[in-house]
N, CA, C and O atoms as CSV, one atom per row, in Angstrom:
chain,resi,resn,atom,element,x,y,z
A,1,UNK,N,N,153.486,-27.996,114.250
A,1,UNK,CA,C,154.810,-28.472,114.550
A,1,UNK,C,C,155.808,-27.348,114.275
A,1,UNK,O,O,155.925,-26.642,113.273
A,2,UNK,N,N,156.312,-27.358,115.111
A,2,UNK,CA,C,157.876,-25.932,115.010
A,2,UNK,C,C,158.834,-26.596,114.758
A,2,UNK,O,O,158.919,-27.688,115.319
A,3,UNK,N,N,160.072,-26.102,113.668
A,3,UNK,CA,C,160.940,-26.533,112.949
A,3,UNK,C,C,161.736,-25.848,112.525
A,3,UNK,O,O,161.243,-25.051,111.727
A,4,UNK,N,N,163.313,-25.685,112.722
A,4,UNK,CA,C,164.218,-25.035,113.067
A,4,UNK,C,C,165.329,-25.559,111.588
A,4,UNK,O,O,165.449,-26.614,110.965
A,5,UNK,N,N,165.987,-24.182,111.492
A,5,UNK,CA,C,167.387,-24.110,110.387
A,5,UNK,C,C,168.002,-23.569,111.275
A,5,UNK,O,O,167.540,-22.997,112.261
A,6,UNK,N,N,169.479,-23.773,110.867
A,6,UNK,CA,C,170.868,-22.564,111.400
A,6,UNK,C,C,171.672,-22.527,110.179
A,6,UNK,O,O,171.825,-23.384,109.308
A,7,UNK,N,N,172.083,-21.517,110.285
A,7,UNK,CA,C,173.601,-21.180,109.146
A,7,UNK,C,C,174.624,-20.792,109.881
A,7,UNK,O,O,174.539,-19.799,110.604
A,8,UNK,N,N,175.664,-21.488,109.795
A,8,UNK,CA,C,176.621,-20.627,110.271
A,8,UNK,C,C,177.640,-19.534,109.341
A,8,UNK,O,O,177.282,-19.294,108.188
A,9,UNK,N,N,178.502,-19.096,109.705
A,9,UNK,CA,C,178.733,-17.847,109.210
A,9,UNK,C,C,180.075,-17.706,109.642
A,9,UNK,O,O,180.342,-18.570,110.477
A,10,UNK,N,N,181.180,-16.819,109.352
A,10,UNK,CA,C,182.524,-17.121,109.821
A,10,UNK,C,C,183.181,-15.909,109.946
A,10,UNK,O,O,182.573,-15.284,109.078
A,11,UNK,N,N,183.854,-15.253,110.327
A,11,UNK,CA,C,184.380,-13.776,110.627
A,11,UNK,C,C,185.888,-13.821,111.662
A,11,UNK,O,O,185.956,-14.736,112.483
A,12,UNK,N,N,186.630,-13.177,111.606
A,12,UNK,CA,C,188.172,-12.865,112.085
A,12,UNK,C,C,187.895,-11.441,112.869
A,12,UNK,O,O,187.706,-10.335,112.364
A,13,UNK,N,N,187.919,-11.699,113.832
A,13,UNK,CA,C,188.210,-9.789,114.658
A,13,UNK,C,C,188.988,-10.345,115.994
A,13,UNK,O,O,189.270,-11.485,116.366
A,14,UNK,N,N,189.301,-8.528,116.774
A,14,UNK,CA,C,190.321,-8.864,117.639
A,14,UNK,C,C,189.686,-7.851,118.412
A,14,UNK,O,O,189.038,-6.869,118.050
A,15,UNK,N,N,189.965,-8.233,119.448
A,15,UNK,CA,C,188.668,-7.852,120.611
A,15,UNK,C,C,189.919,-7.619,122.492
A,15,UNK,O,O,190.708,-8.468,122.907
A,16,UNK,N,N,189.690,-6.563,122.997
A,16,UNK,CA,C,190.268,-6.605,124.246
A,16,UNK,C,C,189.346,-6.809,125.410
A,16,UNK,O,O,188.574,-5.870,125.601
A,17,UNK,N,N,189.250,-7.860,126.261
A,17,UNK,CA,C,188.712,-7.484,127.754
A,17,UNK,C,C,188.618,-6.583,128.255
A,17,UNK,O,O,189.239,-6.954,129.251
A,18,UNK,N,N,188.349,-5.561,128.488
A,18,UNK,CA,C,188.409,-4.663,129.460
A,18,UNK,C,C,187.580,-3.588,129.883
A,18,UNK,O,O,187.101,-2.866,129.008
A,19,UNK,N,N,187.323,-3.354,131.124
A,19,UNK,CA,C,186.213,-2.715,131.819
A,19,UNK,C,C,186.670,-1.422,132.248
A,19,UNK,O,O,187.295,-1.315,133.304
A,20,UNK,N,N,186.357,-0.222,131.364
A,20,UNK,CA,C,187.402,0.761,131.816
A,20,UNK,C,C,186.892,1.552,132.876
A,20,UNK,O,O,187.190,2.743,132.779
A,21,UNK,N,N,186.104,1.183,134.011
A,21,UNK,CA,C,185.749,1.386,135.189
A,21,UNK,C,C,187.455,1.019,136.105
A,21,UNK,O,O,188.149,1.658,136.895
A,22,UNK,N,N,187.547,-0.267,135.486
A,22,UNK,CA,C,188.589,-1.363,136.303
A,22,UNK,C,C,190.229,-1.097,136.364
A,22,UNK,O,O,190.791,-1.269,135.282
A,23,UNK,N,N,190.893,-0.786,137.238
A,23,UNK,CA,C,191.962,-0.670,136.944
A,23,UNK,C,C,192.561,-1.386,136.332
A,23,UNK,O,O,192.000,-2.468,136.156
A,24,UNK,N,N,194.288,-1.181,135.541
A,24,UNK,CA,C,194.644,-2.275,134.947
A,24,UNK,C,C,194.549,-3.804,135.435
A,24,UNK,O,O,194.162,-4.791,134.809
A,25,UNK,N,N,195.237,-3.634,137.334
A,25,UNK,CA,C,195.150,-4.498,137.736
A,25,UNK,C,C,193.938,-5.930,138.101
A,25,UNK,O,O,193.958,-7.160,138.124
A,26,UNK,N,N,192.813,-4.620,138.379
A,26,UNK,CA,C,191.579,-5.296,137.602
A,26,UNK,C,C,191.045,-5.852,137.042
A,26,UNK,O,O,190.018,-6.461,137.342
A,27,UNK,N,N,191.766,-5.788,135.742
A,27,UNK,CA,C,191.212,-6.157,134.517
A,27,UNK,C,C,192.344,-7.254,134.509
A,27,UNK,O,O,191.942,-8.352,134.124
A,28,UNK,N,N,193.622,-7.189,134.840
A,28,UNK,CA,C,194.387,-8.552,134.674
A,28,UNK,C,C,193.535,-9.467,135.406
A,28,UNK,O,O,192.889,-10.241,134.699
A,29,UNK,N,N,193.397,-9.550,136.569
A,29,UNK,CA,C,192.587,-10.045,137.417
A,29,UNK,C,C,191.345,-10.934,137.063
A,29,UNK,O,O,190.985,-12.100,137.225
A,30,UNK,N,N,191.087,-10.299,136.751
A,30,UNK,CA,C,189.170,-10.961,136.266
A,30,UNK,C,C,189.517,-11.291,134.389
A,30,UNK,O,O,188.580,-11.984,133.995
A,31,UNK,N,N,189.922,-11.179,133.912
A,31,UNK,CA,C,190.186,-10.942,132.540
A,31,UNK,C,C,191.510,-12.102,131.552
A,31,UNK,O,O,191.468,-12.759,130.512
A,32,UNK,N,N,192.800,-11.755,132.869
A,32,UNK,CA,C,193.197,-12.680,132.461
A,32,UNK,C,C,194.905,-12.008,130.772
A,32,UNK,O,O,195.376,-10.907,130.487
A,33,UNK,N,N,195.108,-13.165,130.329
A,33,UNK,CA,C,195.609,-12.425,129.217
A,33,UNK,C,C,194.433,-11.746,128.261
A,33,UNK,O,O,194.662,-10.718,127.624
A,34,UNK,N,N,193.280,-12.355,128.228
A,34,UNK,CA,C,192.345,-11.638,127.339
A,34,UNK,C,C,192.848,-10.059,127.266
A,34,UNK,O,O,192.954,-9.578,126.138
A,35,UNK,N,N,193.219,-9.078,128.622
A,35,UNK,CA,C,192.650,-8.010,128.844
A,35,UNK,C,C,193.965,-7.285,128.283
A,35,UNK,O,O,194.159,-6.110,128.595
A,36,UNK,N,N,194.847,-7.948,127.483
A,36,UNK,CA,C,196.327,-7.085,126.953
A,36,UNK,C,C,195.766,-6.228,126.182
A,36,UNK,O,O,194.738,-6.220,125.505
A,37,UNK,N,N,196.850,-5.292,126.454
A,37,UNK,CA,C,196.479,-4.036,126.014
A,37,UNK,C,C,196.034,-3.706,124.303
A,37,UNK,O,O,195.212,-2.944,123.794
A,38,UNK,N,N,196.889,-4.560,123.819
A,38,UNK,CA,C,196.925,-4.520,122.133
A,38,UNK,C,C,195.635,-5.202,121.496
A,38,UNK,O,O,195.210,-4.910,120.379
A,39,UNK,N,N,194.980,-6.289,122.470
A,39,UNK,CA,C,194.280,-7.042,122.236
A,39,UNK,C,C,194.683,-8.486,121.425
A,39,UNK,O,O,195.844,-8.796,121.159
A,40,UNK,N,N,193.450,-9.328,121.076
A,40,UNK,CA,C,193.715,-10.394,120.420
A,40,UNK,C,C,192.875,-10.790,119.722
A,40,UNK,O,O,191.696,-10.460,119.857
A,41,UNK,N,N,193.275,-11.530,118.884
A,41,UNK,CA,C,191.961,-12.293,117.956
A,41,UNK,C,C,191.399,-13.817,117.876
A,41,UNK,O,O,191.659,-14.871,118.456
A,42,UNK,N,N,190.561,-13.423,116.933
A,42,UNK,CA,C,190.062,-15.278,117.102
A,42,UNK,C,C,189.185,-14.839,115.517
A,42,UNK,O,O,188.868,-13.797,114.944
A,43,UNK,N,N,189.088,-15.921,115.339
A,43,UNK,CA,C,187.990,-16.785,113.972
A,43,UNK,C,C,186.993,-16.870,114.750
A,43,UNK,O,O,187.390,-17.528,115.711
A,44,UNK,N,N,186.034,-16.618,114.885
A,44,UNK,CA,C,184.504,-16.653,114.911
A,44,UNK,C,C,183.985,-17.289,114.014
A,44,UNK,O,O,184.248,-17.406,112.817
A,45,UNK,N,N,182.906,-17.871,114.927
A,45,UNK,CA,C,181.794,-19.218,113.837
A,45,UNK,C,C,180.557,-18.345,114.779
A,45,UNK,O,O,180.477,-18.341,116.007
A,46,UNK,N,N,179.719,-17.686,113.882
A,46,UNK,CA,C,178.388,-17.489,114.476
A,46,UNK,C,C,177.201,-18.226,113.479
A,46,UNK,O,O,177.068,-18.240,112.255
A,47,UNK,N,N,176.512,-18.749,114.443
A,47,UNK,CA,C,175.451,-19.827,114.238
A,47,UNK,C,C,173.884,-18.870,114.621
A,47,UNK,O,O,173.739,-18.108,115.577
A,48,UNK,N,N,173.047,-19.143,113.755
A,48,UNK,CA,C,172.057,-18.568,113.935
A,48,UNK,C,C,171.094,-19.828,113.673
A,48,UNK,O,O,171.521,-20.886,113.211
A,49,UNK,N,N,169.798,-19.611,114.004
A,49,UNK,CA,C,169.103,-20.720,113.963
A,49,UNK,C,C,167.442,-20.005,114.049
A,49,UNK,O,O,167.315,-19.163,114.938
A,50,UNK,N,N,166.363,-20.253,113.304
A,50,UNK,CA,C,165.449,-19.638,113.180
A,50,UNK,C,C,164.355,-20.795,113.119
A,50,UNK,O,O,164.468,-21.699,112.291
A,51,UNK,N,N,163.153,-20.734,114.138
A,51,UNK,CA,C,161.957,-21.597,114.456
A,51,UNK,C,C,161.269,-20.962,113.126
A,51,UNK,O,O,161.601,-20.050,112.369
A,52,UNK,N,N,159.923,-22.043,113.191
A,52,UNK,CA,C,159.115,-21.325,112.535
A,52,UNK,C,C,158.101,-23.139,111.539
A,52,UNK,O,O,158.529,-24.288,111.427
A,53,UNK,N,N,157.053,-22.655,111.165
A,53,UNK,CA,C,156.474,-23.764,110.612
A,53,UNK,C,C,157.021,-23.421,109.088
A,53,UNK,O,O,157.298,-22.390,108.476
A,54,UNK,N,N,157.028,-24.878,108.796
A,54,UNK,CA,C,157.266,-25.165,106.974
A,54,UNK,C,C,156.534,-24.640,106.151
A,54,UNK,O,O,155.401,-25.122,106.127
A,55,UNK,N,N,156.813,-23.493,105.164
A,55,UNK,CA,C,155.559,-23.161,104.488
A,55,UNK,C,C,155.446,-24.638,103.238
A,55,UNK,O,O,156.403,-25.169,102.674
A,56,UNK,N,N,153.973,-24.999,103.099
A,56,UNK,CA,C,153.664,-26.509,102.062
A,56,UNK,C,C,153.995,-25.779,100.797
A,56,UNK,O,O,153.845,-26.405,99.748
A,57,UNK,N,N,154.390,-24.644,100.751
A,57,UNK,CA,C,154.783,-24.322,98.766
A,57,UNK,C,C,156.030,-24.531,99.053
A,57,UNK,O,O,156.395,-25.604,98.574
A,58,UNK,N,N,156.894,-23.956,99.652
A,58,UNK,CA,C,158.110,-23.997,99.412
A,58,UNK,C,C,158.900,-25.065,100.148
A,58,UNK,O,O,160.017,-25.565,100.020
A,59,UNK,N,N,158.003,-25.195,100.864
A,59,UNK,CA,C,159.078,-26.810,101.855
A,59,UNK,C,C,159.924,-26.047,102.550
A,59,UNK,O,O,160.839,-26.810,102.860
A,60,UNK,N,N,160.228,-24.622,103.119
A,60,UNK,CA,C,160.916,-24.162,104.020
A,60,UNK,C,C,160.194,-23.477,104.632
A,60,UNK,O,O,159.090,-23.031,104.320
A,61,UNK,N,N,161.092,-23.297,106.023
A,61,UNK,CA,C,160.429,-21.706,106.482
A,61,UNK,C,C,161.066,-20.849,106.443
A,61,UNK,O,O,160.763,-20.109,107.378
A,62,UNK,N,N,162.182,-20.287,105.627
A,62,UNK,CA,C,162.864,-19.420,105.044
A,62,UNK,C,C,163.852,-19.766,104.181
A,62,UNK,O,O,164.474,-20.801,104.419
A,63,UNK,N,N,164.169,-19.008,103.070
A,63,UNK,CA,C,164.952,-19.207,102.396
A,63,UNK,C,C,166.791,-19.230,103.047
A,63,UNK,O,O,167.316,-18.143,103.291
A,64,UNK,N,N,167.613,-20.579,103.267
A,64,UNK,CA,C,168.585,-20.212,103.874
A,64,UNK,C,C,169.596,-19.550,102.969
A,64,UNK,O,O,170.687,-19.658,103.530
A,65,UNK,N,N,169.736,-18.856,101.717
A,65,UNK,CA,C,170.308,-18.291,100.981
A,65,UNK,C,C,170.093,-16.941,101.727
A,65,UNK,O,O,170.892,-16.248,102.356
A,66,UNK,N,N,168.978,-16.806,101.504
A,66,UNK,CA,C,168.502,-15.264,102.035
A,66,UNK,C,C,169.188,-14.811,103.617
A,66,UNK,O,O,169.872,-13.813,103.844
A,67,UNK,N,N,168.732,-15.959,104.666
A,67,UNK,CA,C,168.605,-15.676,105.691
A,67,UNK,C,C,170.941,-15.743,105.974
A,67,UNK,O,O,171.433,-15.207,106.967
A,68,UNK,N,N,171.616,-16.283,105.171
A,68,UNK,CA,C,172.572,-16.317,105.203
A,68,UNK,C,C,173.218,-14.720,104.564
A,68,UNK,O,O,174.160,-14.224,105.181
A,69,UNK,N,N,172.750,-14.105,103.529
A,69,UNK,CA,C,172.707,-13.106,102.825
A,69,UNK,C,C,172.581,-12.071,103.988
A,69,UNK,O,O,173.481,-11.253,104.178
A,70,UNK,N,N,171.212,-12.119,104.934
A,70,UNK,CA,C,171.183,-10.990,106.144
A,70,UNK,C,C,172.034,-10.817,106.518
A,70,UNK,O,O,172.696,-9.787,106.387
A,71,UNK,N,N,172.415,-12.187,107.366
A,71,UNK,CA,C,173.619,-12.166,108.435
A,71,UNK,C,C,174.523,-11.304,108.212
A,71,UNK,O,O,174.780,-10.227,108.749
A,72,UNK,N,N,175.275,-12.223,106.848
A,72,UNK,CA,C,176.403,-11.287,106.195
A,72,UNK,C,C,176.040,-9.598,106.126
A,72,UNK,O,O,176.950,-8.786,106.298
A,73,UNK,N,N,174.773,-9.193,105.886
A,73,UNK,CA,C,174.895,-7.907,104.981
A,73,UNK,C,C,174.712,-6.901,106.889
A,73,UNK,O,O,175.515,-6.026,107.215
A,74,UNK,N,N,174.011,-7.164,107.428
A,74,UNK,CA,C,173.540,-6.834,109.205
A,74,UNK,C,C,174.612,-7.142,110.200
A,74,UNK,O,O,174.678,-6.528,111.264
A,75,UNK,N,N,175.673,-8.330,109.783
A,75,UNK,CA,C,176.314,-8.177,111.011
A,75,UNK,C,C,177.530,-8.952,110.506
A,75,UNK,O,O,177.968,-9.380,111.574
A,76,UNK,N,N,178.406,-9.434,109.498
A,76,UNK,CA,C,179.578,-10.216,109.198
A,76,UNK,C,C,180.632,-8.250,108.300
A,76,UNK,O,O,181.754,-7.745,108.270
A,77,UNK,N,N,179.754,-8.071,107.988
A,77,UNK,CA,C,180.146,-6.589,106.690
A,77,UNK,C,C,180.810,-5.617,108.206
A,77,UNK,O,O,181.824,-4.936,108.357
A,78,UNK,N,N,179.878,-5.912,108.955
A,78,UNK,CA,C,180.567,-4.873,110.492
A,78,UNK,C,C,181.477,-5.629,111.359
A,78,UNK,O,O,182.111,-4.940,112.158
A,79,UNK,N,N,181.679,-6.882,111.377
A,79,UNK,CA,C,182.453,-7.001,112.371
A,79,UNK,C,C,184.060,-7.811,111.764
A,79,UNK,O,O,184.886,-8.057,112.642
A,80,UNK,N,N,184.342,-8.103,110.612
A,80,UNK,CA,C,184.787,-9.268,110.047
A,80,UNK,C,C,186.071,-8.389,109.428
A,80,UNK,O,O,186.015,-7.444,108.641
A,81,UNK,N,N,187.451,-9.117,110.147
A,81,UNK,CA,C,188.520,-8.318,110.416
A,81,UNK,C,C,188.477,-6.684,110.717
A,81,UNK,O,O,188.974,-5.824,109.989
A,82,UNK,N,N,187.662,-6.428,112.142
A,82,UNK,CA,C,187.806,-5.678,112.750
A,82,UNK,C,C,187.676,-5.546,114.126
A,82,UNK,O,O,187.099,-6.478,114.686
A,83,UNK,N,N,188.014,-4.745,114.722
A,83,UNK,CA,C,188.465,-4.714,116.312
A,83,UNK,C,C,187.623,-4.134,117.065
A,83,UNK,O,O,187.373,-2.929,117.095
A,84,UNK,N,N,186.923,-5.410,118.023
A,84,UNK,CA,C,185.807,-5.172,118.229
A,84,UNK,C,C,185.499,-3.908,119.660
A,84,UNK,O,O,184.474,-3.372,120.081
A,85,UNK,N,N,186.342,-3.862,119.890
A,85,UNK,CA,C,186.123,-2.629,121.330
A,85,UNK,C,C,186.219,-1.038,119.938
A,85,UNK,O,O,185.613,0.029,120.027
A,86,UNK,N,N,186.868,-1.337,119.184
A,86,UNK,CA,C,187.039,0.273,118.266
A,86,UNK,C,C,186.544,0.813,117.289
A,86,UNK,O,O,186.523,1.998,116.956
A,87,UNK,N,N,185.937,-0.527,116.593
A,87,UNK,CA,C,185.657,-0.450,115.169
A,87,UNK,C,C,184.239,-1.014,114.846
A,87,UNK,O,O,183.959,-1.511,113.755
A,88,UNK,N,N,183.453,-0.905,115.789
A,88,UNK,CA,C,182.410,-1.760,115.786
A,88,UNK,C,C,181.055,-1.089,116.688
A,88,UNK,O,O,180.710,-1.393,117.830
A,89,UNK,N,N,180.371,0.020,115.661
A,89,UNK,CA,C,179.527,1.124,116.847
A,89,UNK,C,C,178.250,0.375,117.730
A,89,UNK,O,O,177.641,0.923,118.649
A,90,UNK,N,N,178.028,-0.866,117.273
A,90,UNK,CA,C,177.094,-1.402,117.768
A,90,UNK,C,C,177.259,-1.909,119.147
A,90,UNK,O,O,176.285,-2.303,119.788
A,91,UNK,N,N,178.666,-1.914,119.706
A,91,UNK,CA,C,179.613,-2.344,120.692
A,91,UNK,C,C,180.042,-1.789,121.821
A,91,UNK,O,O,180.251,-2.092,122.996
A,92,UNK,N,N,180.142,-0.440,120.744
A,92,UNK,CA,C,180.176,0.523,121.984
A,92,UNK,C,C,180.134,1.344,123.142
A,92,UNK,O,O,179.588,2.445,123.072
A,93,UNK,N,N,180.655,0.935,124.219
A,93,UNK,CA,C,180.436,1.076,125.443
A,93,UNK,C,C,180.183,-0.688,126.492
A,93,UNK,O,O,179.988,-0.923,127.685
A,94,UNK,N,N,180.304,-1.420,125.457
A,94,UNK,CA,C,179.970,-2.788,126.074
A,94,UNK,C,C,181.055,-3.740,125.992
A,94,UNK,O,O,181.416,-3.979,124.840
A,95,UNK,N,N,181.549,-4.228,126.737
A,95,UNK,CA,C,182.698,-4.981,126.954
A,95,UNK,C,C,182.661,-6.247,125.906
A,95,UNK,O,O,181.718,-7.036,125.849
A,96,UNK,N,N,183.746,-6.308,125.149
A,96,UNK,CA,C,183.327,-7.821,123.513
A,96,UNK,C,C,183.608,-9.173,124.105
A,96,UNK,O,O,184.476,-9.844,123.547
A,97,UNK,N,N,182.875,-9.767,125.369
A,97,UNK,CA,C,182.837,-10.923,125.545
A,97,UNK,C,C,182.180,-11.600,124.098
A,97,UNK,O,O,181.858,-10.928,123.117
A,98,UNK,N,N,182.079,-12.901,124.198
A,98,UNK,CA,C,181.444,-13.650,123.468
A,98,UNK,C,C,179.832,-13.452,123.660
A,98,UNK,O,O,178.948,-13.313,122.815
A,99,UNK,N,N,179.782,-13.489,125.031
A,99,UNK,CA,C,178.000,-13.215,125.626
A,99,UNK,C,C,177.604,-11.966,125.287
A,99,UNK,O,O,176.428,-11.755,124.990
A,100,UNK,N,N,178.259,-11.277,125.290
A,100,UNK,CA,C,177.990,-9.437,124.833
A,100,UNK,C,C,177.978,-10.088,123.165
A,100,UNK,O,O,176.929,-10.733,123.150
A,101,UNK,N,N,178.383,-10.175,122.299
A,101,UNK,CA,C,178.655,-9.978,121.343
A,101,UNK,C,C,177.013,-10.590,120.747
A,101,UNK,O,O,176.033,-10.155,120.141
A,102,UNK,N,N,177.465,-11.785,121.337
A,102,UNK,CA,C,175.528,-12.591,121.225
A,102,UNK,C,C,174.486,-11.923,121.203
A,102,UNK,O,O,173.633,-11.898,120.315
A,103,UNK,N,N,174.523,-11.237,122.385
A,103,UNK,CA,C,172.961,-10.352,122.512
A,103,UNK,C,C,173.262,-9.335,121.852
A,103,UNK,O,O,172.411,-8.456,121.987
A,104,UNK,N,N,174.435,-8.948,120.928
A,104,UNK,CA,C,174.531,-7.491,120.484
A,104,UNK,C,C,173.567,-7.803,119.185
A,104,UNK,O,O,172.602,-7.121,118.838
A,105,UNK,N,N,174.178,-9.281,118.398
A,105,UNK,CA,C,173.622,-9.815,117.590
A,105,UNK,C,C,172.152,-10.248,117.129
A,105,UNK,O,O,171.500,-10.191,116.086
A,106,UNK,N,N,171.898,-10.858,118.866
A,106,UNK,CA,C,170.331,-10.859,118.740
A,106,UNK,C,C,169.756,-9.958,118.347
A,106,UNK,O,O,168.980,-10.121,117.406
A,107,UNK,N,N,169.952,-8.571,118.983
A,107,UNK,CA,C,169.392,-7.464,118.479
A,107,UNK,C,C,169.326,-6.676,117.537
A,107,UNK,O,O,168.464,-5.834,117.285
A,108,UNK,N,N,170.286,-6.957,116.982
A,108,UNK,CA,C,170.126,-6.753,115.869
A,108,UNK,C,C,169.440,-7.488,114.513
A,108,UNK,O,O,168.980,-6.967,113.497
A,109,UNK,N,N,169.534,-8.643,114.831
A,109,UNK,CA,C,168.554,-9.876,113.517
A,109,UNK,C,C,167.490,-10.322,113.738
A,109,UNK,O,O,166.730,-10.978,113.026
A,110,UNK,N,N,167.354,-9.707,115.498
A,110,UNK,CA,C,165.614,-10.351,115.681
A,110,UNK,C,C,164.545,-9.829,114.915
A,110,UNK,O,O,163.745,-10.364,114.147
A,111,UNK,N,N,164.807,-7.987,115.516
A,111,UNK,CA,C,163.554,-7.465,113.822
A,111,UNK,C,C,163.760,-7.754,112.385
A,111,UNK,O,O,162.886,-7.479,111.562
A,112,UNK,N,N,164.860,-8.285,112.063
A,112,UNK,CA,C,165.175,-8.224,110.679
A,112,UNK,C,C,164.580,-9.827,110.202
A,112,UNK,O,O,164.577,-10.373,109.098
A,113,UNK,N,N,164.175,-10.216,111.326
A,113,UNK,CA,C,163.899,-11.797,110.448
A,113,UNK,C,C,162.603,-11.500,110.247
A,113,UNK,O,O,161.984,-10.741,110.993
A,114,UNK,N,N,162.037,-12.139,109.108
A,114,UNK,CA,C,160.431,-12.087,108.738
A,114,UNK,C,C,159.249,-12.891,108.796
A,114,UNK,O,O,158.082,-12.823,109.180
A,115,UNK,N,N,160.423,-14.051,107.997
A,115,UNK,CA,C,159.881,-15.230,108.102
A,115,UNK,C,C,160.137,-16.122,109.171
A,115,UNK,O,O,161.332,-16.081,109.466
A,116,UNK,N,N,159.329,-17.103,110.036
A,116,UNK,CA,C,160.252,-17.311,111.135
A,116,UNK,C,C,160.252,-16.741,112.230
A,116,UNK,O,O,159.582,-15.718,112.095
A,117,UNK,N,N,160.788,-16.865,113.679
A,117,UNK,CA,C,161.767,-16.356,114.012
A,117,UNK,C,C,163.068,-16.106,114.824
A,117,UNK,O,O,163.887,-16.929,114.414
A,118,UNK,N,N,163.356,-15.702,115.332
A,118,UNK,CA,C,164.878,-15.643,115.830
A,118,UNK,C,C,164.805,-16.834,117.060
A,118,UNK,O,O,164.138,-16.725,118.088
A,119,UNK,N,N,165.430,-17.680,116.788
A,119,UNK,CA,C,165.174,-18.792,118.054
A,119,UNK,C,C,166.907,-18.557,119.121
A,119,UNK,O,O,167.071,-18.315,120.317
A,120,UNK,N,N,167.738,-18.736,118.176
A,120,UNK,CA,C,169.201,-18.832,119.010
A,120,UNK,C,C,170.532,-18.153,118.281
A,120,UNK,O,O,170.767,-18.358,117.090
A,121,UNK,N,N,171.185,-17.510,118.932
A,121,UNK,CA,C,172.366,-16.699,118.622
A,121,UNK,C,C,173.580,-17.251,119.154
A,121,UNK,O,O,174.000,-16.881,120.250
A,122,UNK,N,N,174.327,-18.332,118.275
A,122,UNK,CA,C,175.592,-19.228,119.031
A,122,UNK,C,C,177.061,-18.058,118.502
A,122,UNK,O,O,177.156,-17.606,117.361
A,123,UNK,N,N,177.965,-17.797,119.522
A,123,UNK,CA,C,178.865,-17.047,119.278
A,123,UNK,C,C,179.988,-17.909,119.729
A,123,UNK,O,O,180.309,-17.887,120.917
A,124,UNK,N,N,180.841,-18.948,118.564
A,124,UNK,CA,C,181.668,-19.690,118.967
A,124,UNK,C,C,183.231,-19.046,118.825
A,124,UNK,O,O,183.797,-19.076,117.732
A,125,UNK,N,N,183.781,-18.550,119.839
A,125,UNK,CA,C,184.844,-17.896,120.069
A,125,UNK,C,C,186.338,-18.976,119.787
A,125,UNK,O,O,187.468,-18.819,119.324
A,126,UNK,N,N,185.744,-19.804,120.223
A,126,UNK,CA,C,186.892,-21.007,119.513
A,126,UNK,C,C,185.848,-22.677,119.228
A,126,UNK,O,O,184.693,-23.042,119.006
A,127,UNK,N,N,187.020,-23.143,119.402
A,127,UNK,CA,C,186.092,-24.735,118.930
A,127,UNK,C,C,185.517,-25.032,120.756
A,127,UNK,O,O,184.535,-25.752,120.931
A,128,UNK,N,N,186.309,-24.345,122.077
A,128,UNK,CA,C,185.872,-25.063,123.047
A,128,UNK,C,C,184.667,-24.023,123.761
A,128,UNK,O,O,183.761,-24.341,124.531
A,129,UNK,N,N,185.043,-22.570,123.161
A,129,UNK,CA,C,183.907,-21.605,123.947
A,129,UNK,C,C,182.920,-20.408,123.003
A,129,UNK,O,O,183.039,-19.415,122.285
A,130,UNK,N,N,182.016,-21.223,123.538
A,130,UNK,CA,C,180.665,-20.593,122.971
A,130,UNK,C,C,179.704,-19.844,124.036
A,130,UNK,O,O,179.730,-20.115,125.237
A,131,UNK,N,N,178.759,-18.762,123.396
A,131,UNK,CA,C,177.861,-18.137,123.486
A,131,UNK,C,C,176.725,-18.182,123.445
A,131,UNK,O,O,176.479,-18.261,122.241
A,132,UNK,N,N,175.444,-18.186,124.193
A,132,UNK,CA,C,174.492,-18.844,123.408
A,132,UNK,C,C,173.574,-17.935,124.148
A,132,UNK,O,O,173.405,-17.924,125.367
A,133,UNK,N,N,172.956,-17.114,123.190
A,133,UNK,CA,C,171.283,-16.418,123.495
A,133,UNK,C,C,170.405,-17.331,122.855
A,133,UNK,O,O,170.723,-18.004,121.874
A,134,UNK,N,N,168.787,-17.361,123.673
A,134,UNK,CA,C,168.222,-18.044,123.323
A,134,UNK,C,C,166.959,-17.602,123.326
A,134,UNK,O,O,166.755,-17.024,124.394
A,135,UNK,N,N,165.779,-17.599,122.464
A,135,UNK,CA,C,164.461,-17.035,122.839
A,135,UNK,C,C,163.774,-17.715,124.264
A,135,UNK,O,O,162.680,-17.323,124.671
């Protein structure tokens, strides 16, 4: 039987739309106010969630202290009040949608999980729009 945890996790950054292929007009275009120049922010809720069978000693399949501890130390320490097109090398060169940001994430916590593993990467940009990689 396969059996699933999530933690979520919470972080503040400010992130611009923009495709610098795209002219400004471009980028208003497809983008929207997202794509102002100064950028904007949001509160982030990232949700992680990890399959895996119950080990019978411990009654889990990972410790969620621990697996909350990763997150933070792999990917909340880099992104959490900071600006994600400038300040964020894992990013770089990739436009900070919510969906970009997801798979930036996946990739980064999929090798790092041990126990378990990486089932889903939720990147909730507000309460109405989310992200979702999935194994």
């Amino acid at each position: 039987m396969q059996s699933y945890i999530s933690v979520r996790r919470h972080f503040s950054a400010a992130h611009r739309l923009c495709n610098p292929e795209w002219s400004p007009e471009e980028n208003q275009r497809i983008y929207g106010t997202c794509s102002n120049p100064n950028g904007h922010g949001h509160n982030y809720t990232l949700e992680i969630t990890v399959c895996g069978k119950i080990d019978p000693e411990t009654g889990m399949i990972l410790d969620m202290k621990t697996l909350k501890e990763l997150i933070d130390d792999a990917v909340i320490a880099r992104v959490d009040h900071k600006h994600l097109n400038h300040d964020v090398p894992f990013l770089d060169g990739i436009v900070p949608t919510a969906e970009n940001l997801a798979a930036a994430v996946w990739k980064i916590l999929d090798p790092l999980i041990q126990e378990g593993a990486l089932h889903e990467v939720r990147v909730y940009e507000s309460d109405r729009n989310i992200a979702i990689v999935r194994r």
